[in-house]
Phi, psi and omega in degrees: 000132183244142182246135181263124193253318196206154177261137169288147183272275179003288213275313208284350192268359195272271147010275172310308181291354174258331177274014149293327221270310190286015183255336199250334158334292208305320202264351166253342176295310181273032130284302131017279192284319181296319178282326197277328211251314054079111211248121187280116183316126174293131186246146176254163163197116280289325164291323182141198196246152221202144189274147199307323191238138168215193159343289183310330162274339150314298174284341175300315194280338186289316172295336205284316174273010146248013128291328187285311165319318155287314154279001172279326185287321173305317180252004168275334157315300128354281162349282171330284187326299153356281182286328184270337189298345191260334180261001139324294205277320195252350204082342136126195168277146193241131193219155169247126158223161193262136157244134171237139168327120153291163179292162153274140180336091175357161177262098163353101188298163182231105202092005188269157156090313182263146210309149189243157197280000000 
């Protein structure tokens, strides 16, 4: 049985924050493309009439995975702190881990790597 006593905080908010930021990527990018694809509704106003979505959500979308990435890096920091201060007092999480036998090398292909006539 092995415990998990304490979390680096840095490296693990480190960690979290880049995979908010490729999580939010992945989920902003076809939202993006839909919008962009998407025939923009007109607002009309005093200037005349003009589109409902503009340049500022472009930059809104552009912003969203390094706000998430920050904040996300804040509160898995938090997190961290927490977490080690609460497992002074219970001792942490208690994890089983198994070592297991790596597999064997895959077997040399015949012809692969050499120069063709």
């Amino acid at each position: 049985m092995v415990r998990i006593r304490r979390f680096g905080v840095i490296s693990t908010s480190n960690v979290a924050a880049a995979i908010y930021f490729v999580l939010t990527l992945i989920l902003i990018i076809p939202i993006a493309l839909l919008l962009a694809a998407v025939p923009q509704p007109q607002v009309s106003s005093g200037i005349g009439t003009q589109p409902s979505f503009g340049p500022a959500a472009g930059i809104f979308l552009l912003i969203v995975p390094f706000v998430y990435a920050v904040v996300g890096w804040l509160l898995t920091a938090i997190f961290c702190l927490l977490y080690n201060l609460a497992a002074r007092f219970t001792g942490g999480i208690a994890v089983e881990v198994v070592r297991e036998a790596l597999p064997p090398p895959a077997p040399a292909l015949q012809g692969w790597g050499e120069p063709q006539p």
